[in-house]
Backbone as a chain_set.jsonl record, in Angstrom:
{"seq": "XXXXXXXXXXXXXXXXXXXXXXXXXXXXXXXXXXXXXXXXXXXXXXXXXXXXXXXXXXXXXXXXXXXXXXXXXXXXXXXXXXXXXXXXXXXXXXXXXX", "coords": {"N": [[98.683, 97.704, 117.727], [101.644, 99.156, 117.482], [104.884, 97.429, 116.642], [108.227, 97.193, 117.307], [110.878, 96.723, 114.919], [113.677, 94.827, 113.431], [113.388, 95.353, 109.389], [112.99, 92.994, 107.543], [112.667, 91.188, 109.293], [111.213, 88.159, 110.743], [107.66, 87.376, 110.339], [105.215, 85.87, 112.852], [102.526, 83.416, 112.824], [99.904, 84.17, 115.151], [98.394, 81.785, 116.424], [96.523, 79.586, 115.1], [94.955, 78.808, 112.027], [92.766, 80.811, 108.924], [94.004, 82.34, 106.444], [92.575, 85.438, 105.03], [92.967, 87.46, 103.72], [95.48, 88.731, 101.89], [97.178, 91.482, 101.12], [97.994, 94.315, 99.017], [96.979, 97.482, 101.609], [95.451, 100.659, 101.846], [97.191, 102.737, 104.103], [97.788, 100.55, 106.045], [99.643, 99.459, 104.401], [100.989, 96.461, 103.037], [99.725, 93.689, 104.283], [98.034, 91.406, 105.755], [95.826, 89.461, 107.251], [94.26, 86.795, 109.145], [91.72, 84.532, 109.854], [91.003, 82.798, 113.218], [88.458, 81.458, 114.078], [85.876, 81.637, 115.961], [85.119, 84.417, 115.648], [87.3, 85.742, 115.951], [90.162, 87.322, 114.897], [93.29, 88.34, 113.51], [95.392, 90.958, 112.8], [98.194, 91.701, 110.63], [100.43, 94.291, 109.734], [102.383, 96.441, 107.456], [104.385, 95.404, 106.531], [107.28, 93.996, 104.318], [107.274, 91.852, 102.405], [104.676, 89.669, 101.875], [104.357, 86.288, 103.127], [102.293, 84.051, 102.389], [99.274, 83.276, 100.975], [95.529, 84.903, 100.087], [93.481, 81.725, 101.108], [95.075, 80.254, 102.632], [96.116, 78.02, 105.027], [97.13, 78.063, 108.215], [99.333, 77.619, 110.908], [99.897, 78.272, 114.508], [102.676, 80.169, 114.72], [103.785, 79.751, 112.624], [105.634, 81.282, 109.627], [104.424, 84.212, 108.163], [104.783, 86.591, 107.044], [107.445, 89.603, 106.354], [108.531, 91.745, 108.607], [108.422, 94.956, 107.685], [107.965, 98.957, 105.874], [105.612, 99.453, 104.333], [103.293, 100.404, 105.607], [104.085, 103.411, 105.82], [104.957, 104.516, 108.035], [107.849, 105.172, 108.08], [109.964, 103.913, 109.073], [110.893, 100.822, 109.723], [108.747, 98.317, 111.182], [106.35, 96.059, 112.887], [102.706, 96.383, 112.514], [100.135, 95.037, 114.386], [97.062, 93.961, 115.54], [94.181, 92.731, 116.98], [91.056, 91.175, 116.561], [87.778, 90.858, 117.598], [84.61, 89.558, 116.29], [85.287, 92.037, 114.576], [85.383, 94.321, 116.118], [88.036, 95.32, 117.962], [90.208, 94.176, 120.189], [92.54, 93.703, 123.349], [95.798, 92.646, 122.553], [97.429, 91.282, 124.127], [96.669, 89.214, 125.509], [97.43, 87.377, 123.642], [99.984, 87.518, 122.899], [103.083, 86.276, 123.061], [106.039, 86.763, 124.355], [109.308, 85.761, 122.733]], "CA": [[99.922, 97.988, 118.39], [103.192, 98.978, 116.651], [106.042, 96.423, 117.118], [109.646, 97.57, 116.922], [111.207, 95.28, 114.751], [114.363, 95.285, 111.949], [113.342, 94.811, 108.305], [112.822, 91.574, 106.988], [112.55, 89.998, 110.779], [110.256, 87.031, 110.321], [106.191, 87.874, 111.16], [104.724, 84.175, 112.834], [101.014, 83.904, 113.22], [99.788, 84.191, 116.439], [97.405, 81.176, 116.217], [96.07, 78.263, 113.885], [93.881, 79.562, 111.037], [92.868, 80.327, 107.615], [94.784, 83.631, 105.726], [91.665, 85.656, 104.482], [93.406, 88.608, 103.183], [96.844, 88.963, 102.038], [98.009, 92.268, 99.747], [98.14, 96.221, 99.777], [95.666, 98.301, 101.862], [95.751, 101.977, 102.168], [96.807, 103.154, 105.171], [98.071, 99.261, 106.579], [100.376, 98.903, 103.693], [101.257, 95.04, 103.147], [98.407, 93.239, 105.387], [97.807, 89.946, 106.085], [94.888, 89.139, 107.752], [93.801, 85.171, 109.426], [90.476, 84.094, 110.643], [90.861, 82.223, 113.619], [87.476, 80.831, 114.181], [85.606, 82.487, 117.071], [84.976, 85.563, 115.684], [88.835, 86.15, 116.046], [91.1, 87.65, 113.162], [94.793, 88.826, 113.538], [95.689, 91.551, 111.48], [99.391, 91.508, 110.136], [100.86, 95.06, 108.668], [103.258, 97.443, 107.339], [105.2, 94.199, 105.821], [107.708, 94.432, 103.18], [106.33, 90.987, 102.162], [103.856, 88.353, 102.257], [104.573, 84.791, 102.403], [101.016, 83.725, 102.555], [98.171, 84.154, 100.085], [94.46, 84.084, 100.857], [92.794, 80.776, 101.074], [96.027, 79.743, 102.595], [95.826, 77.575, 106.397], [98.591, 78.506, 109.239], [99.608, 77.056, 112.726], [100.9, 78.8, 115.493], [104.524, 80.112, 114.459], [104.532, 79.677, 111.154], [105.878, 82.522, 108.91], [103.207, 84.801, 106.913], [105.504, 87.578, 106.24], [108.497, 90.035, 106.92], [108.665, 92.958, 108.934], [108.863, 96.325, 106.492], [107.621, 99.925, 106.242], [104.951, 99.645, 103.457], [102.227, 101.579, 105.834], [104.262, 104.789, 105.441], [105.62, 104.944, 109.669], [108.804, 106.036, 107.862], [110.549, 103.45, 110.216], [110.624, 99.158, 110.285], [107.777, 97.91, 112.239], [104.978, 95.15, 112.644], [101.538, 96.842, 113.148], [99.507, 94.246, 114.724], [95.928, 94.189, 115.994], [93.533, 91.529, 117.21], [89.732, 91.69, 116.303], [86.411, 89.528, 117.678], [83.42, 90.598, 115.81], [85.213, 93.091, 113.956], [86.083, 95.091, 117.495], [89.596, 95.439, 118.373], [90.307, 93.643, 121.526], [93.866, 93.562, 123.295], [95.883, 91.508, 121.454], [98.485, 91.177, 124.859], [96.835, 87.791, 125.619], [97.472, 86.143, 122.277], [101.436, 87.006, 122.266], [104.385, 85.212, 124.015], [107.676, 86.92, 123.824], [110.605, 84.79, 122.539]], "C": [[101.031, 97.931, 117.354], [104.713, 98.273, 117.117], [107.649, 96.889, 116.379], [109.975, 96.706, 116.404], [112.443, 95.718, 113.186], [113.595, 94.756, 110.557], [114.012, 93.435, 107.808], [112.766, 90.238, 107.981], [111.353, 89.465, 110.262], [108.493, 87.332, 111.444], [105.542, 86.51, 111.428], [102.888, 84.601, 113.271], [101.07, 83.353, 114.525], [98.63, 82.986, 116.952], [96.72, 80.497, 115.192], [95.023, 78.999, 112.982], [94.116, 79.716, 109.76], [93.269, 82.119, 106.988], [93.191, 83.726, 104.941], [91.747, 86.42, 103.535], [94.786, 88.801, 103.214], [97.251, 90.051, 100.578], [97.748, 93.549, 100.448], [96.735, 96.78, 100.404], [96.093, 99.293, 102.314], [95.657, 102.175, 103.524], [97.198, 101.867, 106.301], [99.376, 98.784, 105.612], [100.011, 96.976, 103.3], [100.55, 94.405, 103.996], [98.375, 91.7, 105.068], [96.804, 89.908, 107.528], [94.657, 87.949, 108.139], [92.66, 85.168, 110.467], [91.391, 82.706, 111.343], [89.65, 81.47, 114.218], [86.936, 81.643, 115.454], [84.94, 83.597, 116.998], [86.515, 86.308, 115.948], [89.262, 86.037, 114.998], [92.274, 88.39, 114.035], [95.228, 89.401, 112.232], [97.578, 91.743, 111.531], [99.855, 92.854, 109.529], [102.005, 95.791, 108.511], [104.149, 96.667, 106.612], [105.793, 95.031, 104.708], [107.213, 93.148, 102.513], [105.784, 89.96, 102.611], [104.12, 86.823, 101.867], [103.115, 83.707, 102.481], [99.94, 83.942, 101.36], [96.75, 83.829, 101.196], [93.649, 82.475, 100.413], [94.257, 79.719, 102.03], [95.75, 79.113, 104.643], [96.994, 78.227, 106.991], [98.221, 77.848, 110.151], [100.262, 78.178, 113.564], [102.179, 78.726, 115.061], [104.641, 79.927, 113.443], [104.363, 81.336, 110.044], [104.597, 82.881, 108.156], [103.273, 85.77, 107.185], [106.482, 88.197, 106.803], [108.256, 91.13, 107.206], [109.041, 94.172, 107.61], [108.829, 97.666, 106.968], [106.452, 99.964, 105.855], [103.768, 100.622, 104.377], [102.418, 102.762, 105.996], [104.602, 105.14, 107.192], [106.962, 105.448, 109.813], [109.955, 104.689, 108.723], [110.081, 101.787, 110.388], [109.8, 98.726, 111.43], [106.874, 96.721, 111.691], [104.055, 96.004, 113.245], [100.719, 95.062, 113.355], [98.27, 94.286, 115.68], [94.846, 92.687, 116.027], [92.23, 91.941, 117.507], [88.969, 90.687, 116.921], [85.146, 90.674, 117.376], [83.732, 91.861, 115.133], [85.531, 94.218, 115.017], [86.943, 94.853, 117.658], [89.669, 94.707, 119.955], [91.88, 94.195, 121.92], [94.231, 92.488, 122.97], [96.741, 90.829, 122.735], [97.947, 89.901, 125.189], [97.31, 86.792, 124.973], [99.389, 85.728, 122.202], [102.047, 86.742, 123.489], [105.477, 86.183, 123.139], [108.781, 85.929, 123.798], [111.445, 85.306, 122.521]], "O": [[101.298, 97.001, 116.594], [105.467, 98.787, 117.944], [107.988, 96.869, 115.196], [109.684, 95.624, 116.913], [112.231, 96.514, 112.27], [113.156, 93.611, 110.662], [115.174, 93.035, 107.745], [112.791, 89.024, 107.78], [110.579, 90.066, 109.517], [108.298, 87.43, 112.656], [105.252, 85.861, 110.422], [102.32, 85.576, 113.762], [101.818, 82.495, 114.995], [97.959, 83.314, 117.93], [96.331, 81.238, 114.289], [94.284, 79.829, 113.511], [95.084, 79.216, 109.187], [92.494, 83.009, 107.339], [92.614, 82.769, 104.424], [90.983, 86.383, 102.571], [95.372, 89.014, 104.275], [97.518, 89.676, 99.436], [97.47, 93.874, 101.603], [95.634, 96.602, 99.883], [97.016, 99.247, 103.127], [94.642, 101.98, 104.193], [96.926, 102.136, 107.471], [100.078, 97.845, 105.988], [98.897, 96.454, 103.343], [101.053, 94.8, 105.048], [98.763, 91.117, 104.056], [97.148, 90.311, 108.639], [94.888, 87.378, 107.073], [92.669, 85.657, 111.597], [92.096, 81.899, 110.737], [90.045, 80.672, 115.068], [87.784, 82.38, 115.96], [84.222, 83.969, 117.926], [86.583, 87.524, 116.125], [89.06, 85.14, 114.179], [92.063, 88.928, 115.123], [95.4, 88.885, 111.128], [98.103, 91.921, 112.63], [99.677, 92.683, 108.323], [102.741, 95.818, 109.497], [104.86, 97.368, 105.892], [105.389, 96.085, 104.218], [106.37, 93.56, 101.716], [106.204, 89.322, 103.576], [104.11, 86.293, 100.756], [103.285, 82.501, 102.663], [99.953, 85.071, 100.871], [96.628, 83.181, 102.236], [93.306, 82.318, 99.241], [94.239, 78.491, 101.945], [95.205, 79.898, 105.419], [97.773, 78.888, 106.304], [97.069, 77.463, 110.352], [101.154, 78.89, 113.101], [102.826, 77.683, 114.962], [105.811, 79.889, 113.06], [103.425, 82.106, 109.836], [103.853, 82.055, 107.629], [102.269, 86.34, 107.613], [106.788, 87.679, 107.877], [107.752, 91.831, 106.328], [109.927, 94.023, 106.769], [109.346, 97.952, 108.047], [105.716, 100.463, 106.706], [103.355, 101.616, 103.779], [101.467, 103.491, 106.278], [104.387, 106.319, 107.471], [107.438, 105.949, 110.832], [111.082, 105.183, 108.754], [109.093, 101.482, 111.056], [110.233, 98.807, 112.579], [106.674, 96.438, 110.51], [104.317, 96.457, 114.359], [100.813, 94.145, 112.539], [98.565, 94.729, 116.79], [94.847, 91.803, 115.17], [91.987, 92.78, 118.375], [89.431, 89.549, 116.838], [84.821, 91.787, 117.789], [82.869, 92.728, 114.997], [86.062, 95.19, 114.481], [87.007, 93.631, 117.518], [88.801, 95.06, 120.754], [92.48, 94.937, 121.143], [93.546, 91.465, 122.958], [96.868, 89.623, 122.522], [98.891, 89.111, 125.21], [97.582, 85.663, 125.382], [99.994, 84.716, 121.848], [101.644, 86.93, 124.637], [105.693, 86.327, 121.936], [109.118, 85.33, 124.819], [112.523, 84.727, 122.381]]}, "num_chains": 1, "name": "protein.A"}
């Protein structure tokens, strides 16, 4: 899902876990990736940057990165997607609007 959002708005993880993947990927730009245990991962993209590396833990709400363009949408956004097993699920259970 693509998330309207201004440049450099703050990206929080959606859930406790360990940063697996954090840098450029074609086609995702700026990515950030976190295993949440389960078979659950939260993918992070389009960022202008990452405040995270991999090997790095998170909690619920804590920053690991800023809204950008880097996946080429021409236009400030969070792409965000929620995986089990590598399948895409909906992610609409995981988020809370603030």
């Amino acid at each position: 899902m693509l998330i309207a959002a201004p440049a450099g708005t703050t990206v929080k993880a959606v859930a406790d876990g360990s940063v697996v993947f954090a840098e450029w990927m074609t086609g995702y730009g700026m990515i950030l990736i976190v295993d949440h245990g389960n078979g659950y991962m939260s993918l992070y993209a389009h960022n202008d940057a990452l405040l995270r590396n991999a090997g790095d833990r998170v909690k619920r709400g804590d920053a690991v990165a800023s809204v950008g363009n880097s996946g080429g949408q021409g236009r400030p956004g969070l792409y965000f997607e929620l995986r089990r097993n590598g399948q895409p699920v909906n992610p609409n259970t995981w988020l809370q609007k603030r």
